[in-house]
C-alpha positions in Angstrom: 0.0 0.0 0.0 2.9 2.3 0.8 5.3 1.5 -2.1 1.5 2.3 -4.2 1.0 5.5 -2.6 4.2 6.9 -3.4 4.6 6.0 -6.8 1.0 7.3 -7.2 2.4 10.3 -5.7 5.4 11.0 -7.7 4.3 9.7 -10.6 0.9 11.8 -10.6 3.1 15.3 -10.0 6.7 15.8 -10.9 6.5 19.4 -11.2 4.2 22.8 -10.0 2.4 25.3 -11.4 3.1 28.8 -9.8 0.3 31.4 -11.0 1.9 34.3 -9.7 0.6 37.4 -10.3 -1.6 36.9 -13.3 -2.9 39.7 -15.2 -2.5 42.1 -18.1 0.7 42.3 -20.2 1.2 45.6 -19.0 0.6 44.6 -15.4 3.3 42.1 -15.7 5.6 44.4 -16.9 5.3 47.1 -14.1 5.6 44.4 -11.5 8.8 42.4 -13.4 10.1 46.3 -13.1 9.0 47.3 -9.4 10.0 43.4 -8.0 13.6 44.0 -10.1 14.4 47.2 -8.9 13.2 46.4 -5.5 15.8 43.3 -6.0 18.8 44.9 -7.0 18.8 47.8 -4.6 18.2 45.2 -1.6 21.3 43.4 -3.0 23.4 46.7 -3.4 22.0 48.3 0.6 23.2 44.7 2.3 26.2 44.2 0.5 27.4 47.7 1.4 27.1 47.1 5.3 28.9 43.6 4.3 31.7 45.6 2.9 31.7 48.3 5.3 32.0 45.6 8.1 35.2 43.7 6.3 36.6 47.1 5.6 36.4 49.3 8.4 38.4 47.7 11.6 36.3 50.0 13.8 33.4 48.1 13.2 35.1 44.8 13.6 32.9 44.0 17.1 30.5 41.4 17.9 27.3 43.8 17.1 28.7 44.8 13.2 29.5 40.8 13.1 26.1 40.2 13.5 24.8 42.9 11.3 26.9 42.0 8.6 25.7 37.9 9.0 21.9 38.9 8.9 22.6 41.4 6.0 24.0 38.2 4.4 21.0 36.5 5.1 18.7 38.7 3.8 21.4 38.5 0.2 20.1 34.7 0.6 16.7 35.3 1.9 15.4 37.3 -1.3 17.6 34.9 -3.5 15.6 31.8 -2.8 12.2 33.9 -4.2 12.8 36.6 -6.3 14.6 35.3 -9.2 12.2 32.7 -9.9 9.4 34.8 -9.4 10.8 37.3 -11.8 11.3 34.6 -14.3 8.1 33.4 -14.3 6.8 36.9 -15.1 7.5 35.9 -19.0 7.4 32.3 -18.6 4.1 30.7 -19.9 3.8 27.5 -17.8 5.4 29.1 -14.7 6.6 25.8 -14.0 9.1 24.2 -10.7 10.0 21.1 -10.5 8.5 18.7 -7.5 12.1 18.7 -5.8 12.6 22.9 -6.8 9.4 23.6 -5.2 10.5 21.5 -1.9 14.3 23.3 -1.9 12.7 26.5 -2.0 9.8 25.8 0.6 13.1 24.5 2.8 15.4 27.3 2.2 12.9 30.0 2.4 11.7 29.1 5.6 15.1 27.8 6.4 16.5 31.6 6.4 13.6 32.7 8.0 14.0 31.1 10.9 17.7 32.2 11.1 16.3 35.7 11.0 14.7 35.1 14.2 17.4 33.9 16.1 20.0 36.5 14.5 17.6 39.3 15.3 17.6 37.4 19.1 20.7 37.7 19.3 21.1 41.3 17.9 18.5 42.0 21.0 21.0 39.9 23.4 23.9 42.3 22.4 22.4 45.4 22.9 20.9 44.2 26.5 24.3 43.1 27.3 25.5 46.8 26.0 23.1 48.8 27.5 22.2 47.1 30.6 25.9 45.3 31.8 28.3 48.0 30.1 30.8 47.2 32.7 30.9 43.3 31.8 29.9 43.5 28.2 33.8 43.0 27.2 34.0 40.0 29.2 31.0 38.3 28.1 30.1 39.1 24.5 34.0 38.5 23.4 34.7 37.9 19.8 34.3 33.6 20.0 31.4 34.1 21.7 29.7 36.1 19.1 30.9 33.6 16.5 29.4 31.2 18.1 26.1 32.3 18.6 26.6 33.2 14.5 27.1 29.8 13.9 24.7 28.5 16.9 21.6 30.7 14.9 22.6 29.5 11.3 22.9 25.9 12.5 19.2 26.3 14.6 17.9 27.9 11.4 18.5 25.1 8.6 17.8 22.4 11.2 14.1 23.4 12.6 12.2 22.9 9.0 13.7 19.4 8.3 10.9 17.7 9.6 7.9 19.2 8.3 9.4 19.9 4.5 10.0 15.9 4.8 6.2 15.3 6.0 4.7 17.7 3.2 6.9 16.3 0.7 5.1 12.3 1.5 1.5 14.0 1.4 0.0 12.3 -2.2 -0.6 15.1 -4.7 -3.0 13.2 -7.7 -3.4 15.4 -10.0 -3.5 19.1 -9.0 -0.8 20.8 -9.5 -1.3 24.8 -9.7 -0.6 26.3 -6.9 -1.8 30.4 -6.4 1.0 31.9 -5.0 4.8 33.2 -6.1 6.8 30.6 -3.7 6.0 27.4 -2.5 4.5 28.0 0.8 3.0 25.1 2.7 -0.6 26.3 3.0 -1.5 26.3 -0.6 0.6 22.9 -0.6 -1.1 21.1 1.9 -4.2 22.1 0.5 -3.1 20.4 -2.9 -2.8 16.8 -1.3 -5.8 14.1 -2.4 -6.4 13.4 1.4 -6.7 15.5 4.0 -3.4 16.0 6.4 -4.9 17.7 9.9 -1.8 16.3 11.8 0.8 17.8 9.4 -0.7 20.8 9.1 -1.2 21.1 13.3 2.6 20.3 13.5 3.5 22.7 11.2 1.3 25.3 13.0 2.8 24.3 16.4 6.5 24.4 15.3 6.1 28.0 13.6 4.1 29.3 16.7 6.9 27.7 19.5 9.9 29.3 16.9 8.0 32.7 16.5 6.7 33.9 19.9 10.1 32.5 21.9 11.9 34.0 19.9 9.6 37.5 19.6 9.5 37.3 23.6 13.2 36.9 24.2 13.9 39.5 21.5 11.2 42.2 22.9 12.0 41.3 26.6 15.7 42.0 25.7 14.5 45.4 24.6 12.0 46.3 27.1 14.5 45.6 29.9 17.0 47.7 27.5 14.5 50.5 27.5 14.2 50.8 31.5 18.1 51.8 31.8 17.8 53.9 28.8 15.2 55.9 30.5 17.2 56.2 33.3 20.5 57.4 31.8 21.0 61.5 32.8 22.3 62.8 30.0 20.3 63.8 27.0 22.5 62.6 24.3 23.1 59.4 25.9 19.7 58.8 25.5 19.8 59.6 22.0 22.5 57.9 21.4 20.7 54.7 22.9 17.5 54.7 21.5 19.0 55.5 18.1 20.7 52.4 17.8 17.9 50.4 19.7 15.3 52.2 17.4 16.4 51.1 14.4 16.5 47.4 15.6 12.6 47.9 17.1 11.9 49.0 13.9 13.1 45.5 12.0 11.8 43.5 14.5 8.5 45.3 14.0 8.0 45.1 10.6 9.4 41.8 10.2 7.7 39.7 13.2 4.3 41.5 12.4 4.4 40.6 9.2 4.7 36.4 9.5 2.3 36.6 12.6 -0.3 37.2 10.6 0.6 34.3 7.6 1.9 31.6 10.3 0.5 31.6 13.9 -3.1 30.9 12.8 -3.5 27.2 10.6 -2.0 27.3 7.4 -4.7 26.8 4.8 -6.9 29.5 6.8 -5.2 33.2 4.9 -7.2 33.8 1.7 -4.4 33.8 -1.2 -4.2 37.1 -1.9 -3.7 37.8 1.7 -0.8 35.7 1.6 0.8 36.8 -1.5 0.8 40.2 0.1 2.1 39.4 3.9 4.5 37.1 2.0 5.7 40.0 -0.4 6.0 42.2 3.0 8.0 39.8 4.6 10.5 38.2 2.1 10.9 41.2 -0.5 10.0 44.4 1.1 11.9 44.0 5.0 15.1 42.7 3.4 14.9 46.2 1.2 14.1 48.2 4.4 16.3 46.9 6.5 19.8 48.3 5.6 18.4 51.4 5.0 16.8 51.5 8.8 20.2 50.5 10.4 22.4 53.1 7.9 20.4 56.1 8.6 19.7 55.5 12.2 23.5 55.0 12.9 26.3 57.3 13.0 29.1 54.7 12.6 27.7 52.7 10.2 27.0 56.3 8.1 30.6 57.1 8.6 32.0 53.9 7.7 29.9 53.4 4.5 31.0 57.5 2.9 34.8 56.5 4.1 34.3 52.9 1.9 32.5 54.5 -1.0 34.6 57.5 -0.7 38.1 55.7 -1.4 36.3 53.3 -3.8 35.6 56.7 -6.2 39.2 57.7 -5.5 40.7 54.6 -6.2 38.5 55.0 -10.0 40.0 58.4 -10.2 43.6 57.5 -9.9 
């Protein structure tokens, strides 16, 4: 019955249909545009606080380190969507293979999770900063930093396993079009012959447990950040405080807002426009936001990025 199953499953769908966006010709073409510029200048704002990072030895400490690693993540984040998605704005069949659709749905959430547990541990460096200056050399040292880089990359690409595995068994028949731009679960699950209650509860369960521990670690971290900042005499070291804390309230807003609403609740109940929407929000949108939230809102990083570019234009010039 099993060995039946599966080749009925594998046999029946070897491949996806994405719809997309459809609509007009003209349609297509502003959003191939919009989604492509949106693209590149996400690529160019990450890999300048990458480069400013490696270049500048002032910013060679454990909170640029991890700055640098989630900027890299969000390179990787929008590269496991946008390409494709792009692609199959003047593709006809805006087809992906059964074991493309499965790498993406692994990857994308993959690096999602990893952005929870780097922007945890962004939240743990600035309590540490803030609220134990005096031991904050001690503590967040260099190897330890690394390792809570590698610890959050490793906790990242090891949490989705499971459920990608489980989806992946469900039998498809024949339906095979899918109404989104990724391969997201919900519209997956819902594509299987039978129903699947307990994949879809587990897959609930596992996004709620990663999302609110690591939203309450990250906002407790803050809030107790918050109390000393309030508390510090001096004007500008106020300002000084809550500019670099603002910026990472900001990222945790719009990001953690964003996938609460497409991932808390059961996966099959969003509507798919809904989804596509969150989705875009999440994946395309926050990764574009991002580097220009922590650039603007921080004096070093501002400085660091006109000295790189600065001696980049006179290197041309000599």
């Amino acid at each position: 019955m099993k060995n039946s199953e599966r080749s009925n499953h594998s046999g029946s769908v070897s491949e996806f249909v994405l719809l997309g966006f459809p609509g007009p010709w003209e349609t297509q073409i502003f959003l191939f545009s919009f989604f492509s510029g949106t693209y590149i200048l996400t690529l160019i704002g990450n890999l300048s606080i990458i480069c400013a990072v490696n270049l500048d030895q002032k910013l060679h400490t454990p909170m640029y380190i991890l700055l640098a690693n989630f900027s890299f993540l969000e390179i990787c984040y929008v590269t496991s969507t946008v390409p494709n998605m792009l692609a199959n704005f003047f593709s006809e069949n805006k087809i992906i293979s059964f074991t493309g659709c499965f790498l993406q749905f692994y990857f994308f959430f993959s690096m999602g999770t990893t952005e929870t547990c780097f922007l945890s541990a962004m939240a743990y460096d600035r309590y540490l900063a803030i609220c134990q200056p005096l031991h904050y050399p001690t503590v967040m040292t260099l190897l330890k930093c690394k390792k809570m880089v590698a610890c959050c990359w490793v906790c990242g690409f090891s949490s989705y396993l499971l459920p990608v595995y489980l989806i992946s068994q469900l039998p498809f028949c024949d339906h095979n079009t899918i109404d989104h731009f990724i391969c997201d679960p919900g519209p997956l699950i819902g594509l299987s012959c039978v129903p699947a209650p307990a994949t879809e509860i587990i897959f609930s369960v596992l996004n709620s447990v990663l999302i609110f521990s690591t939203f309450l670690f990250t906002t407790s971290s803050y809030t107790l950040v918050i109390r000393v900042v309030l508390k510090i005499p001096s004007a500008e070291g106020r300002r000084k405080a809550f500019s670099t804390c603002g910026s990472h309230l900001a990222v945790v807003s719009l990001f953690y807002g964003s996938i609460m609403v497409m991932y808390v609740s059961p996966t099959s109940g969003n509507p798919a426009g809904i989804q596509k929407i969150v989705t875009l929000f999440y994946s395309v949108l926050t990764p574009l936001f991002n580097p220009l939230i922590y650039s603007l809102r921080n004096k070093e990083m501002k400085a660091s990025l006109k000295k790189v570019f600065g001696s980049m234009k006179f290197g041309q010039h000599v």
